[in-house]
C-alpha positions as CSV (number, residue, x, y, z in Angstrom):
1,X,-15.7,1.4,-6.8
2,X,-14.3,-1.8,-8.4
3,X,-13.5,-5.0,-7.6
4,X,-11.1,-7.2,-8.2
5,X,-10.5,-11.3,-6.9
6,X,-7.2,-12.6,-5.6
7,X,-6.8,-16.3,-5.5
8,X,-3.6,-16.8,-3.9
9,X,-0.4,-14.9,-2.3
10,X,1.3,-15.3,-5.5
11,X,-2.0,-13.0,-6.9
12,X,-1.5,-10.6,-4.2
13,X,2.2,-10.1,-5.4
14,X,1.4,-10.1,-8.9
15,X,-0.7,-7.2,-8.4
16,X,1.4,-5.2,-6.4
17,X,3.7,-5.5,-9.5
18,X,1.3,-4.3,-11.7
19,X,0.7,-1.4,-9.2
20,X,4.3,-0.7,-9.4
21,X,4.2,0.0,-12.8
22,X,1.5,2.1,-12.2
23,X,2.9,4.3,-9.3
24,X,4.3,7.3,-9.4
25,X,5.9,9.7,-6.8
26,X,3.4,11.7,-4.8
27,X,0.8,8.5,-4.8
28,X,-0.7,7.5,-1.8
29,X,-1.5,3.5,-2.3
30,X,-3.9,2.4,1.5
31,X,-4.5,-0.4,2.1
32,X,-7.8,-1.9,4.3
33,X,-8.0,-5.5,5.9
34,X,-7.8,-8.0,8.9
35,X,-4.9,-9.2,10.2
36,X,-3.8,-11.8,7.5
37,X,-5.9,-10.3,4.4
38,X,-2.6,-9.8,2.4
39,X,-1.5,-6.2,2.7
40,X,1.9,-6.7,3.6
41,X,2.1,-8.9,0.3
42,X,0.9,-6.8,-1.9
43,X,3.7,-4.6,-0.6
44,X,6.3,-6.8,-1.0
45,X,5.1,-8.0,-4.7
46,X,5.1,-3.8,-5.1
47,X,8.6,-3.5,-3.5
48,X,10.0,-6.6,-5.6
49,X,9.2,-4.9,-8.9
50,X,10.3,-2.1,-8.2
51,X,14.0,-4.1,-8.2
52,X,14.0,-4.9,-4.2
53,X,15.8,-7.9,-4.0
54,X,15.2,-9.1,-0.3
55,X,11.9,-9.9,0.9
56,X,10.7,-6.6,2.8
57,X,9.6,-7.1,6.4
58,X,6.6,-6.0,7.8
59,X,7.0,-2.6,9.4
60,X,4.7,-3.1,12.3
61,X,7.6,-2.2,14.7
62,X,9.2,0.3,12.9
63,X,6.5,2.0,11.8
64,X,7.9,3.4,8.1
65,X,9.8,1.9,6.4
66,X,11.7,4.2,3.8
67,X,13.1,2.3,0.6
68,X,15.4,4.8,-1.7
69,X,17.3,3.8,-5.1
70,X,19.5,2.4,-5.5
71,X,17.8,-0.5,-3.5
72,X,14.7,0.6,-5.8
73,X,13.5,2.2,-9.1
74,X,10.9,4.5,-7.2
75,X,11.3,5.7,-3.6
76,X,8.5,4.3,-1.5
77,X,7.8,4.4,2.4
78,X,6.1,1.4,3.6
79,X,3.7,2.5,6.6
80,X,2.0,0.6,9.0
81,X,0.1,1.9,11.6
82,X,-1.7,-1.2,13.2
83,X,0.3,-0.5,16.3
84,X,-0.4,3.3,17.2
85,X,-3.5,4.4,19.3
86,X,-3.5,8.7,19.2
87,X,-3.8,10.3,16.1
88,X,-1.4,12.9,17.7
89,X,1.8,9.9,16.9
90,X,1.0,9.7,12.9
91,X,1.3,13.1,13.0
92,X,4.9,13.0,14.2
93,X,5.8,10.8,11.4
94,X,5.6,13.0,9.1
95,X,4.6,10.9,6.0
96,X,3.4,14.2,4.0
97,X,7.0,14.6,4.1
98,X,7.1,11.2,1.3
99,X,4.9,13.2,-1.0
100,X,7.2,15.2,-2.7
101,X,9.4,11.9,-4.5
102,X,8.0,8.6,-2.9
103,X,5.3,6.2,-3.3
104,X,3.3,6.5,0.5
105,X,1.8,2.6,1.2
106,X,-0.1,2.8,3.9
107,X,-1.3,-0.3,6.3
108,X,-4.4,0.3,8.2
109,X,-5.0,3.9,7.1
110,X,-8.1,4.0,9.3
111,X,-5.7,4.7,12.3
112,X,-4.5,7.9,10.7
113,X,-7.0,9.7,12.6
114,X,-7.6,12.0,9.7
115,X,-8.7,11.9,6.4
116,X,-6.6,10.4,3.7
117,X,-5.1,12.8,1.2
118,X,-8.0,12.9,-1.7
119,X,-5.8,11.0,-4.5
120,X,-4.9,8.1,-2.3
121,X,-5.6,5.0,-3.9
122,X,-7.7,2.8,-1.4
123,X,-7.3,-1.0,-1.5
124,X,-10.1,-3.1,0.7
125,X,-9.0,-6.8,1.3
126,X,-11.7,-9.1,2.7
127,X,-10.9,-12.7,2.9
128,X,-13.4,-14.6,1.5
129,X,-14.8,-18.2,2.9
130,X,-12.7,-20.1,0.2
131,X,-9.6,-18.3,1.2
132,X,-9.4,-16.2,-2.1
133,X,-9.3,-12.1,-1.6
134,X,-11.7,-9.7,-3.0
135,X,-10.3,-6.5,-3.1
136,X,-12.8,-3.3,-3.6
137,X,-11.0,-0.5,-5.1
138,X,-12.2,3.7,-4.3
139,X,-10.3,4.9,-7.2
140,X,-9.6,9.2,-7.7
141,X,-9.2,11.1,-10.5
142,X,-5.5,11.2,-9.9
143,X,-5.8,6.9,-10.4
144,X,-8.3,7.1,-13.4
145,X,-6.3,6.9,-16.2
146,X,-4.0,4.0,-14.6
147,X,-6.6,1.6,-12.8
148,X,-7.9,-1.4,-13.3
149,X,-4.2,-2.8,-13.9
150,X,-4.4,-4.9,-17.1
């Protein structure tokens, strides 16, 4: 486990641009929180590097959101599953399916139901007192040689 501190939204981007760098296709990148802690952010900093130009809505509706070049560098799917109850519905969406050449983000991964794959990168937000972030990092071997990013 390691930690890092967030100050601001502008943080929170930063380092899901520094994550883009990192990613590759095949990662799983889950993300932990309350409502407000700054996934969706982190996302969008991710997405932004990775050469989206619009800001990326939330996908609490749609569910997953694919994003494919030439809109970005690195297919990603942005997942959020706040909104589902049965683990039987993330089945049906098939997100093994993003394995093979995208970059999985996944909001609230504790509604999966299952386990997470074992080389999923997973990202807990808790918002601090002061407002800052403190993120707590299980990092797997498949993450080793990339994490902390500098």
């Amino acid at each position: 486990m390691l930690d890092l501190r967030v100050v601001d939204d502008a943080d929170m981007r930063a380092l899901g641009g520094k994550l883009a760098f990192l990613a590759r296709a095949g990662d799983v990148i889950a993300l932990e929180g309350g409502l407000g802690a700054g996934k969706t952010t982190l996302a969008r900093g991710l997405l932004s590097a990775l050469g989206l130009e619009e800001d990326a809505p939330s996908p609490s509706f749609a569910l997953v959101q694919p994003y494919e070049p030439p809109l970005v560098t690195l297919p990603v799917a942005h997942v959020d599953l706040y909104r589902l109850d049965d683990d039987a519905d993330v089945r049906e969406l098939g997100l093994e399916d993003y394995l093979t050449d995208s970059v999985l983000i996944i909001e609230w991964p504790e509604r999966l139901g299952i386990r997470l794959w074992d080389h999923s990168l997973i990202l807990s937000i808790e918002v601090e007192a002061d407002g800052t972030r403190s993120l707590t990092a299980q990092v797997p071997d498949a993450w080793r040689d990339r994490w902390p990013p500098k």
